[in-house]
C-alpha positions in Angstrom: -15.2 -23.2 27.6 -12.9 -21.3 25.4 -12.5 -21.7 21.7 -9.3 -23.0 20.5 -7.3 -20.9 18.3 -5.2 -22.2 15.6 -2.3 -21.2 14.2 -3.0 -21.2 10.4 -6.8 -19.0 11.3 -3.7 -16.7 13.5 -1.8 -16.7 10.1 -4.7 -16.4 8.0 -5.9 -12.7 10.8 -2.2 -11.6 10.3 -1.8 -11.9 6.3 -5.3 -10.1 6.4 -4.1 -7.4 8.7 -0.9 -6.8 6.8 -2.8 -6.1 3.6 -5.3 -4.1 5.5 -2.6 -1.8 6.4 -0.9 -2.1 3.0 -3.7 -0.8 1.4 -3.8 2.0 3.7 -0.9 3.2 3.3 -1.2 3.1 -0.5 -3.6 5.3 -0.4 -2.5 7.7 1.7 0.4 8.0 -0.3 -1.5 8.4 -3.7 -3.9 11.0 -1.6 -0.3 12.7 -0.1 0.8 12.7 -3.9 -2.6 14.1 -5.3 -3.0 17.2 -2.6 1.2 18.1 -2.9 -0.1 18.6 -6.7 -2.9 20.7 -6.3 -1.3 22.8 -3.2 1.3 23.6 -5.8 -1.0 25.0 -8.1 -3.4 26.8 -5.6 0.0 28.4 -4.4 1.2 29.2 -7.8 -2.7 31.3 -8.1 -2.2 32.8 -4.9 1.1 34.6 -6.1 -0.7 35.4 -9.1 -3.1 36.8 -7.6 -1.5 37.9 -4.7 -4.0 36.6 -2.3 -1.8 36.5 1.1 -4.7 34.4 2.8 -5.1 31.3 0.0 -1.2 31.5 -0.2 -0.9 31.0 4.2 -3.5 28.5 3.9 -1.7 26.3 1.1 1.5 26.7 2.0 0.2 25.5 5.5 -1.3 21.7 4.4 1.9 21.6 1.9 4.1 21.8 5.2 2.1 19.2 7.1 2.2 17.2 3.9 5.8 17.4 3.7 6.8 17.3 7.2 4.7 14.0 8.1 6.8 12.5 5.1 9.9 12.9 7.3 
């Protein structure tokens, strides 16, 4: 015999789910936010520098930063 669902414990696993995914995204956009900061800066030492490699490789995870945003 199957247990009857009812609709306010359906509401109740949807409102849950919503913030669940809320939250995720929050934080994925304060983590976006935080790495677009530093990949700045690490790019800003590799001209500096002039360190070809840690500029590619910055550069890089900016792009995918930036092109998942669109």
């Amino acid at each position: 015999m199957s247990k009857q669902v009812y609709p306010v414990n359906q509401l109740r696993v949807f409102i849950n789910t919503i913030n669940d995914l809320s939250a995720d995204i929050l934080l994925q956009e304060a983590l976006d936010d935080f790495n677009t900061k530093l990949y700045r800066e690490k790019i800003e030492e590799a001209l500096v520098e002039r360190d070809e490699e840690k500029f590619n490789t910055y550069t890089k995870l900016l792009r995918e930063i930036t092109e998942d945003e669109n």
